[in-house]
MARPA-559710 format. One line per 5 residues: number of its first residue (from 1); for each residue x, y, z of C-alpha. Coordinates in pm, 1 decimal, decimal comma, always signed. Last residue first. Layout:
N
NUM = X/Y/Z  ...
***
This chain:
188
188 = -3516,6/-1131,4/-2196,7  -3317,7/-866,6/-2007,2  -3248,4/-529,2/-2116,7  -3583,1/-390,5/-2036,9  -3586,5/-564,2/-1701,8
183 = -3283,8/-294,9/-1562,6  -2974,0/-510,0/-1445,8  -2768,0/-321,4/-1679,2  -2802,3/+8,1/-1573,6  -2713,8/-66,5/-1230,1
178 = -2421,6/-231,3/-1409,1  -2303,6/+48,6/-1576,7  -2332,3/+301,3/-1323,2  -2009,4/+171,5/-1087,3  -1807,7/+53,7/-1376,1
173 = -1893,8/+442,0/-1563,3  -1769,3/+604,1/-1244,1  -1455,8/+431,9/-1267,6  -1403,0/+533,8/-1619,9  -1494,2/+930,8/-1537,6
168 = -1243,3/+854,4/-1280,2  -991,6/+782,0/-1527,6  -1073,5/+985,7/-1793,1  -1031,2/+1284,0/-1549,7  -685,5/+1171,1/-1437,9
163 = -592,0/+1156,0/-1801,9  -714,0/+1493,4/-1876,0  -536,8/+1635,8/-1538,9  -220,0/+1479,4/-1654,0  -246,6/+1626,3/-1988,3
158 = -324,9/+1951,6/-1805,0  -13,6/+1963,9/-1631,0  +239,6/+1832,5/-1912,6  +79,0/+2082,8/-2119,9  +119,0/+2409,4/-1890,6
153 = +465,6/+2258,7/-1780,6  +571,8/+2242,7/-2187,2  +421,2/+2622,6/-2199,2  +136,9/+2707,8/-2392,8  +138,4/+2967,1/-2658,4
148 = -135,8/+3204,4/-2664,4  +83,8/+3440,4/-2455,1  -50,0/+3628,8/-2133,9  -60,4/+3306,7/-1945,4  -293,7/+3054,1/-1761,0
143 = -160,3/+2844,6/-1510,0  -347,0/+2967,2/-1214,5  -663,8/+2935,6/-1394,6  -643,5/+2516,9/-1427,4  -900,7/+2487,3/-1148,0
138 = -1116,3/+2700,4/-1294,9  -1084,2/+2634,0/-1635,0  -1132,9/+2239,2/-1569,0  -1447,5/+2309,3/-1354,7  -1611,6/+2443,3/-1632,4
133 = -1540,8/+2162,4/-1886,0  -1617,3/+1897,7/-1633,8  -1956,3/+2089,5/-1634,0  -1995,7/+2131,3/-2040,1  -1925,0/+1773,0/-2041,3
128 = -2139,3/+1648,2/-1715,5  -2444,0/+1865,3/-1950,0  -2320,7/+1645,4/-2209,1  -2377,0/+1345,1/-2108,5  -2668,1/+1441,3/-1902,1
123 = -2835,0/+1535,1/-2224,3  -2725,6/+1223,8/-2451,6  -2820,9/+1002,9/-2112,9  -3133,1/+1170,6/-2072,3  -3195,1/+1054,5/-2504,1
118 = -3098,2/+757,6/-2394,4  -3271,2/+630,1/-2089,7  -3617,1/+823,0/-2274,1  -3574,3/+564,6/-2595,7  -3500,0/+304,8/-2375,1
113 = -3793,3/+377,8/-2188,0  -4070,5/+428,1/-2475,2  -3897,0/+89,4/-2611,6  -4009,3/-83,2/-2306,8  -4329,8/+24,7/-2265,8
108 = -4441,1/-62,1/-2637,7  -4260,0/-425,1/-2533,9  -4511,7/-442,3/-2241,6  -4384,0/-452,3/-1883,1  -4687,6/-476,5/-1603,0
103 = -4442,9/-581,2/-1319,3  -4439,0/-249,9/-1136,2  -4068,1/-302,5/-1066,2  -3953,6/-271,2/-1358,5  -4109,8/+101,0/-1423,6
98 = -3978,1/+200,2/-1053,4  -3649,3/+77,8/-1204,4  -3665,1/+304,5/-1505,1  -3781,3/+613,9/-1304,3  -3544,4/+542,5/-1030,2
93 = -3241,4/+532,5/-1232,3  -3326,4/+854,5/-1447,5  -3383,2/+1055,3/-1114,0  -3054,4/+893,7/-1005,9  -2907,1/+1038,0/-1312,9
88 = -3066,8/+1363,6/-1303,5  -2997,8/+1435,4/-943,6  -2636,0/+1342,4/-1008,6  -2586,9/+1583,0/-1289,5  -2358,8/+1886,8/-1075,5
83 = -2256,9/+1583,1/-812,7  -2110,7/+1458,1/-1090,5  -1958,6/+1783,6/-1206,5  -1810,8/+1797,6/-871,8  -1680,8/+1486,6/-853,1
78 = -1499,6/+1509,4/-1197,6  -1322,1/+1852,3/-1060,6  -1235,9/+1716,4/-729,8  -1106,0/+1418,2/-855,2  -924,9/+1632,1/-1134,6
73 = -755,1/+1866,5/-860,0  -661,5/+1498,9/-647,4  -490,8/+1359,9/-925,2  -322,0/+1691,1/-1023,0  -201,9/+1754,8/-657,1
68 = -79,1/+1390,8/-652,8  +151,8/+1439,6/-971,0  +288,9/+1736,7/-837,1  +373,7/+1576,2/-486,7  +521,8/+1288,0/-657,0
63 = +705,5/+1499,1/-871,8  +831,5/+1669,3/-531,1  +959,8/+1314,6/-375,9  +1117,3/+1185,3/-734,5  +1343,8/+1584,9/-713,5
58 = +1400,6/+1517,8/-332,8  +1516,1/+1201,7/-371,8  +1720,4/+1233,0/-700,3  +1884,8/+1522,3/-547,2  +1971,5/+1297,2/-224,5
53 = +2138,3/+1073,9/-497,9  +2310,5/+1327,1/-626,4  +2420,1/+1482,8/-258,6  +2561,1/+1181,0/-207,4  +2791,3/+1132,4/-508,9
48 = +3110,9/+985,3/-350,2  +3218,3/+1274,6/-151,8  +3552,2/+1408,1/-264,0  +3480,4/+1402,3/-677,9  +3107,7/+1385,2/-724,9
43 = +2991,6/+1573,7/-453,5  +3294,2/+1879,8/-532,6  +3185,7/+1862,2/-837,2  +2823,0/+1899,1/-732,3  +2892,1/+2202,7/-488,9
38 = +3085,9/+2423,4/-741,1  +2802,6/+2316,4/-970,7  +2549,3/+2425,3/-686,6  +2749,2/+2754,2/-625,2  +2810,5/+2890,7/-1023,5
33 = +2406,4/+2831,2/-1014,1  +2383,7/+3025,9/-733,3  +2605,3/+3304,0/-822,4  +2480,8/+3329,4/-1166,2  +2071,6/+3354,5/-1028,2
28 = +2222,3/+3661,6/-794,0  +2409,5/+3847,0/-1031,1  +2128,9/+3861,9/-1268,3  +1951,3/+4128,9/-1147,7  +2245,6/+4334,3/-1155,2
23 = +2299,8/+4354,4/-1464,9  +2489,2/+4099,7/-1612,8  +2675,1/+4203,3/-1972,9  +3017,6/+4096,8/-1938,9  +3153,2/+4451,7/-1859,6
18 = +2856,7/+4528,7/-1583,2  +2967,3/+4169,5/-1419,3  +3341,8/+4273,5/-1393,3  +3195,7/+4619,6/-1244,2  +2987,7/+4436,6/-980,9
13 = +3271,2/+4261,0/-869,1  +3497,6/+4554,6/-892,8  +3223,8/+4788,1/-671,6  +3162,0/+4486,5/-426,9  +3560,8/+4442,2/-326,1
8 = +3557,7/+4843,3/-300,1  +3256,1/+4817,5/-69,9  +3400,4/+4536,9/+105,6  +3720,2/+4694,3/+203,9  +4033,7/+4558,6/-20,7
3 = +4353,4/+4495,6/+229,5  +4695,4/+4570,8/+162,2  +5004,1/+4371,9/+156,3
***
């Protein structure tokens, strides 16, 4: 019986691949996938499933870490437009509760201060907007392709990030809203 060397065992590999159309780039990708369902058969028939369930780990432990690094990416993002329009809404804050607190209300007064709490609100509003806006391209550059089509991770990715946002952007609200609330030209 004689033996193949390497190199001639490599040349009729690589020439089987050639004839079914894998260059050699591909070699490499078919091998390991050809490997991990090798492995997985072998899991599910001689080792009861193990390496599925440590699949399911690792795949549940890395979606968690994907999921976390969006939260944490639109934290950042909502913060920092916040911090962006903070001086104007704690400027707005202390300008209507410094009016309160003088204790010379009059109902002309009071409408000349609702109508400034809203129109600042209308412009920080949408200055926090065009912020959050911003910071959402910039931390959202790394997924940005060539093609104008969007990929299903691309989607998924920013979807979380939008829902993230909201969410913050709804805690922040619970926090303002009742500051706002308590002002003397919304009691009676």
């Amino acid at each position: 019986m004689q033996f193949m060397s390497f190199n001639k065992i490599k040349g009729f590999i690589e020439n089987k691949f050639e004839k079914l159309g894998f260059g050699k780039e591909n070699i490499l990708p078919f091998l390991i996938s050809v490997g991990i369902s090798i492995m997985f058969f072998l899991d599910s028939r001689y080792l009861n499933n193990t390496l599925l369930l440590i699949l399911w780990i690792v795949d549940t432990i890395i979606i968690g870490f994907l999921v976390s690094w969006v939260f944490v990416k639109a934290g950042f993002a909502v913060l920092e437009s916040l911090f962006y329009v903070g001086a104007e809404i704690s400027l707005l804050i202390f300008l209507a509760d410094s009016y309160c607190k003088t204790g010379m209300t009059s109902l002309k007064g009071n409408d000349a201060l609702k109508v400034i709490i809203v129109t600042s609100i209308i412009f920080i509003g949408y200055k926090f907007y065009l912020s959050l806006k911003k910071s959402l391209k910039e931390k959202l550059d790394d997924l940005n392709s060539k093609e104008k089509k969007w990929a299903w991770e691309k989607i998924i990715i920013v979807g979380l990030f939008v829902v993230f946002a909201a969410l913050f952007i709804c805690l922040i609200y619970r926090v303002v809203s009742p500051i706002m609330g308590s002002l003397c030209i919304y009691k009676k």
